[in-house]
Steps between C-alpha positions, in 0.01 A plus 500: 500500500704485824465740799774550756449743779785602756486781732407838214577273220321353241596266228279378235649226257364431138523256204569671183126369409371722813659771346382485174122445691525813712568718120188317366286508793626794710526289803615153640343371874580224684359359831601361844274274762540411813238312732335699733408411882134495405528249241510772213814653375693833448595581132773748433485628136800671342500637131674720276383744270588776258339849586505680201400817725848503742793619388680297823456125604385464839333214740180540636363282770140474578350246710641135380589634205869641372533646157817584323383840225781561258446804275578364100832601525607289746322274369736505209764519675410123610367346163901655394673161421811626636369577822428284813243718607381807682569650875286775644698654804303732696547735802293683684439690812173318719262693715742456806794671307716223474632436178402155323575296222392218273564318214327285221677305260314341219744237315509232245493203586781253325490099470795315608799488286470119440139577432467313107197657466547838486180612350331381863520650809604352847106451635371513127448123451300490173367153565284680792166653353424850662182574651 
């Protein structure tokens, strides 16, 4: 899984094997580390999960840690082989009064058209044992 962030948006990319883990498992996380100036090191965790209590995706940040909920429907709407993937647009009005807006895209992620394995993914190498 892939993370992009830009301003108020947020772009997750997925292999079609993600995909089919988040159905089985209800959720997907993957980790960032950076060295620290004390010798130790900052970890940013970002996941995404089906909440089978919302009826709306949203993101929720906490800490270090950013987490994608899609209710089951759009959910669907992303294991749909027709479709690329799903876009939660949001607005809202903050504390201030100012009206805001964000967005989170959650998309498949395709391999190259020259790819001549198509059943692997770009960063799927099977000859690499996961631990």
């Amino acid at each position: 899984m892939k993370l992009r962030i830009k301003d108020n948006s947020f772009r997750f990319r997925v292999t079609l094997s993600e995909v089919d883990v988040l159905r089985e498992a209800r959720r997907i996380e993957a980790a960032a580390s950076f060295p620290g100036t004390d010798g130790g090191s900052s970890t940013l965790t970002y996941a995404v999960e089906i909440d089978e209590e919302i009826g709306e995706g949203r993101i929720e940040i906490t800490g270090s840690k950013l987490t994608l909920r899609l209710s089951p429907e759009e959910y669907r709407e992303l294991a749909d082989p027709s479709r690329e993937g799903v876009y939660l647009r949001r607005e809202w009005i903050d504390a201030r009064g100012a009206a805001r807006r964000s967005i989170a895209f959650i998309e498949k992620d395709r391999p190259g058209s020259s790819c001549d394995k198509p059943e692997y993914w770009i960063y799927e190498d099977p000859s690499v044992s996961k631990s």
